[in-house]
C-alpha beads as a LAMMPS data file, in Angstrom:
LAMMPS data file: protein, C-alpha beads

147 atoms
146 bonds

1 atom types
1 bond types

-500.0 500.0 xlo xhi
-500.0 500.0 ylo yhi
-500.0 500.0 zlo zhi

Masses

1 110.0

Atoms # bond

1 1 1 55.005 -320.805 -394.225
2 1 1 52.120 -321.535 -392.677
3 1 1 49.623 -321.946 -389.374
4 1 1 50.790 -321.711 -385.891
5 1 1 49.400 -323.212 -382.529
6 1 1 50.625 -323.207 -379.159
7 1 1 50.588 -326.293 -377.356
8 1 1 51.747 -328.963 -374.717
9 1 1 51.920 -332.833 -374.631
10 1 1 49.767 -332.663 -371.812
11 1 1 47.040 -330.934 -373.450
12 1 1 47.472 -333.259 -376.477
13 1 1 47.043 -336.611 -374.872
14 1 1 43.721 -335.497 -372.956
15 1 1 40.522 -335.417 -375.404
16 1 1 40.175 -331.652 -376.266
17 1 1 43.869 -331.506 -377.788
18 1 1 44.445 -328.685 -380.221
19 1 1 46.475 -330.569 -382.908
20 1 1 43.513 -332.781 -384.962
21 1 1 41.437 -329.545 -385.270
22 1 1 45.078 -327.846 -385.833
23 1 1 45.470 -330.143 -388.601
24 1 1 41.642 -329.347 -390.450
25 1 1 41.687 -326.150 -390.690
26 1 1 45.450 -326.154 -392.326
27 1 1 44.182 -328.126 -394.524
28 1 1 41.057 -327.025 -395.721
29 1 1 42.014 -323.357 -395.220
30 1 1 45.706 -322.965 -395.025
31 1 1 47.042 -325.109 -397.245
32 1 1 46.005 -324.068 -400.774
33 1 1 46.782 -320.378 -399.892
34 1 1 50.069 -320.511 -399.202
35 1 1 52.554 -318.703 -402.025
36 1 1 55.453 -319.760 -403.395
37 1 1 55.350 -323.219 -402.458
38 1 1 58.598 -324.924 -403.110
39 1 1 57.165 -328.460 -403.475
40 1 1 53.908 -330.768 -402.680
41 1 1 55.294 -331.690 -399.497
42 1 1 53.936 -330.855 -396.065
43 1 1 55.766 -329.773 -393.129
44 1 1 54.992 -330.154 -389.156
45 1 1 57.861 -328.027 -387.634
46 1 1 57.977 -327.962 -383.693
47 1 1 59.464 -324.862 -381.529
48 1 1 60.063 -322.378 -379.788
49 1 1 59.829 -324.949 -376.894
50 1 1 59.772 -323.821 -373.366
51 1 1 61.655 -326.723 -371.661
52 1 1 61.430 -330.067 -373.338
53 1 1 58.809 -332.943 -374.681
54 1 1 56.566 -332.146 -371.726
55 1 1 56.673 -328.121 -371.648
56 1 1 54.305 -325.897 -374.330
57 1 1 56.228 -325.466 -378.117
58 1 1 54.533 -323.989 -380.959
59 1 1 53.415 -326.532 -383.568
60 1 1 53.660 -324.368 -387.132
61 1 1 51.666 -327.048 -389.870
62 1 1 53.028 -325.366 -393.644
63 1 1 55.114 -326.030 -396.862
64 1 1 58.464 -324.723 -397.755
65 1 1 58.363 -321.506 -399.679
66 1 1 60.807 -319.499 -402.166
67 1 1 59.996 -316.622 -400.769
68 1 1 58.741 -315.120 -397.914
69 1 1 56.976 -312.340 -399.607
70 1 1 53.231 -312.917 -399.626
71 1 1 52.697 -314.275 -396.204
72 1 1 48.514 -314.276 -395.993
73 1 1 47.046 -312.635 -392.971
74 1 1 47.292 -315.200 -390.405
75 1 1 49.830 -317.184 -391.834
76 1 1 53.474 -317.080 -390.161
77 1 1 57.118 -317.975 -391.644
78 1 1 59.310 -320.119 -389.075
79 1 1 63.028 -321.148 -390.432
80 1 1 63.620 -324.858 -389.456
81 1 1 66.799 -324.459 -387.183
82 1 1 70.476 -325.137 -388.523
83 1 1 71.764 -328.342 -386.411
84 1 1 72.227 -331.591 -386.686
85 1 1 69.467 -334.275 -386.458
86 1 1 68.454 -337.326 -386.029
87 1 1 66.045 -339.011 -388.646
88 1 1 63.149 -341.373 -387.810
89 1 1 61.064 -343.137 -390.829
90 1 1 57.539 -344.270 -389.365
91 1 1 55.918 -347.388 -390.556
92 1 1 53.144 -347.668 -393.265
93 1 1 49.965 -347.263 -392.343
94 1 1 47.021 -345.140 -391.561
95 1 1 48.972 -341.386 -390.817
96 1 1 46.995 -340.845 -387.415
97 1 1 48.171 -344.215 -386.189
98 1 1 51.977 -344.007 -387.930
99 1 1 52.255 -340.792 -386.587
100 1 1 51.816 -341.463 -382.610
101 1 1 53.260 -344.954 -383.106
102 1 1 56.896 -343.227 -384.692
103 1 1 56.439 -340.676 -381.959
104 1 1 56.143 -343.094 -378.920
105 1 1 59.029 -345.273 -380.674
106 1 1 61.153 -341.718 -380.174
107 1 1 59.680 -340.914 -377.054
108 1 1 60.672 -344.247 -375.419
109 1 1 64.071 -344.450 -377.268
110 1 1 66.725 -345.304 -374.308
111 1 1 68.094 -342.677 -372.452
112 1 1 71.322 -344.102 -373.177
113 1 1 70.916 -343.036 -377.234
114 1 1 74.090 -341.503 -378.875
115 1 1 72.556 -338.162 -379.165
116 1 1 70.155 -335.644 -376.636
117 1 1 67.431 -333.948 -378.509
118 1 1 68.179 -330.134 -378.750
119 1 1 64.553 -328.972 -378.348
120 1 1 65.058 -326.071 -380.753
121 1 1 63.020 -327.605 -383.630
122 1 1 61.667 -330.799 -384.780
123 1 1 59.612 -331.680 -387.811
124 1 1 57.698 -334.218 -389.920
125 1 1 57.658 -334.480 -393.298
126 1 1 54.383 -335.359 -395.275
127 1 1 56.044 -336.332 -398.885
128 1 1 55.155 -338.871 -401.690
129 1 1 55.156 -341.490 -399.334
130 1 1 52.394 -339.720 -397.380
131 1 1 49.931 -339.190 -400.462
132 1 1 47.478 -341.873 -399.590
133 1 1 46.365 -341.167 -395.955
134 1 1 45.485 -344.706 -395.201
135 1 1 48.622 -346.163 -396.468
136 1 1 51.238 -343.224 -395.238
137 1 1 54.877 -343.119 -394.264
138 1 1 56.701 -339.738 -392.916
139 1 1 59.524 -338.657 -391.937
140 1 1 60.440 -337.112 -388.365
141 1 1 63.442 -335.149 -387.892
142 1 1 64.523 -334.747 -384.212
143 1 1 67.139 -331.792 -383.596
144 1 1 70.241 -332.543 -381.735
145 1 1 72.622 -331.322 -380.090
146 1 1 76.549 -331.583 -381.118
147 1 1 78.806 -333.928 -379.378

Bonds

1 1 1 2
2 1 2 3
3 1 3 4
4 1 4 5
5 1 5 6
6 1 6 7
7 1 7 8
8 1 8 9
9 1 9 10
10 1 10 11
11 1 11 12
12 1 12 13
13 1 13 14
14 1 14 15
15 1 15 16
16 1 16 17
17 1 17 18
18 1 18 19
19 1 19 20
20 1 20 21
21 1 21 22
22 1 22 23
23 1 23 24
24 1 24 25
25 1 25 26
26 1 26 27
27 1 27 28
28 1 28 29
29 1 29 30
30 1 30 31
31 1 31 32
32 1 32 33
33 1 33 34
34 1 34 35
35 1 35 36
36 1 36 37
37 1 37 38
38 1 38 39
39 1 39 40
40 1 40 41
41 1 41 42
42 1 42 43
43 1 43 44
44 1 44 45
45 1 45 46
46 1 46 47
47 1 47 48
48 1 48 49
49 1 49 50
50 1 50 51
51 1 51 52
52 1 52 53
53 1 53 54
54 1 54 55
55 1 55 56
56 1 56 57
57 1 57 58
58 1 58 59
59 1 59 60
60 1 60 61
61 1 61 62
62 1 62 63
63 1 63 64
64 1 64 65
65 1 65 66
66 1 66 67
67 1 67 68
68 1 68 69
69 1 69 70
70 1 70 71
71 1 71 72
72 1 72 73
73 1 73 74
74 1 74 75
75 1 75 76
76 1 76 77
77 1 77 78
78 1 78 79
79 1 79 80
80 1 80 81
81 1 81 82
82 1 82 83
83 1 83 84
84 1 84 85
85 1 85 86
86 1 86 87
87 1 87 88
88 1 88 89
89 1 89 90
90 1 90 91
91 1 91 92
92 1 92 93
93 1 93 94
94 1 94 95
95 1 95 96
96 1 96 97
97 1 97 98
98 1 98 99
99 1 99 100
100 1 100 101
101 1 101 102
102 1 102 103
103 1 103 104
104 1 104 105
105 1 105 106
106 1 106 107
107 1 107 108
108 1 108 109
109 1 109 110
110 1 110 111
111 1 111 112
112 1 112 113
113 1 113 114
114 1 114 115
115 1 115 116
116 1 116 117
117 1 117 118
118 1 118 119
119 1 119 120
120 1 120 121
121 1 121 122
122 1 122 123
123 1 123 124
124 1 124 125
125 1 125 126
126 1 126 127
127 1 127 128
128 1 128 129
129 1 129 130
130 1 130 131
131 1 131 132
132 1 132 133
133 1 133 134
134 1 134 135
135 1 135 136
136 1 136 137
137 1 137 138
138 1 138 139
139 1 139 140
140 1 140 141
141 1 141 142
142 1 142 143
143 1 143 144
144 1 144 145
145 1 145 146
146 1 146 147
């Protein structure tokens, strides 16, 4: 559960991207009011993607809920998609920099990989690890497809 935004790589890499003020308002607003919260963890689910890395997907910033209930006016509930993925663990560091660093290190993974992203879902996880913003580690989870 949690806040939605519509988005595309190319509108994130220009200044003016939607994803920093995206990421203030969930959590100043969004985050304490979301019910049911299953644990302290944060989640960054991508979907609903229109092509791949470079088309618009829909960035939902929430927490894992028992129940869908409650869902607050202007709030949305996404399931994370059943398949299989791949998991990335970023370095330690300061989470904006972590962040795009473990993203470019997927981004520019060979071609040649054992696996082709799925583009159904994707999503970070902001645990323990990720208490202390300047000294962060996450968790990305890239969906793909079977072989």
């Amino acid at each position: 559960m949690g806040i939605e935004a519509r988005t595309s790589f190319q509108r994130e890499k220009n200044p003016g991207g939607i994803i920093p003020g995206h990421w203030a308002r969930f959590l100043s607003e969004a985050l304490p009011a979301i019910p049911n919260r299953c644990d302290r963890d944060i989640v960054a689910l991508y979907t609903d993607y229109e092509s791949d890395e470079y088309g618009e997907y829909t960035l939902v910033l929430g927490a894992r809920v028992s129940s869908a209930a409650d869902v607050p006016a202007g709030m949305v509930v996404k399931k994370v998609p059943a398949q299989r993925y791949v998991v990335f663990l970023s370095e330690r560091g300061p989470v904006q920099r972590i962040v795009i660093d473990a993203w470019k290190r997927i981004w520019n993974e060979p071609r040649t990989a054992d696996y082709t992203r799925a583009y159904r879902g994707d999503f970070e996880v902001y645990g323990a690890a990720a208490a202390d913003p300047e000294n962060a580690q996450i968790e990305i989870f890239i969906g793909v497809k079977q072989a």
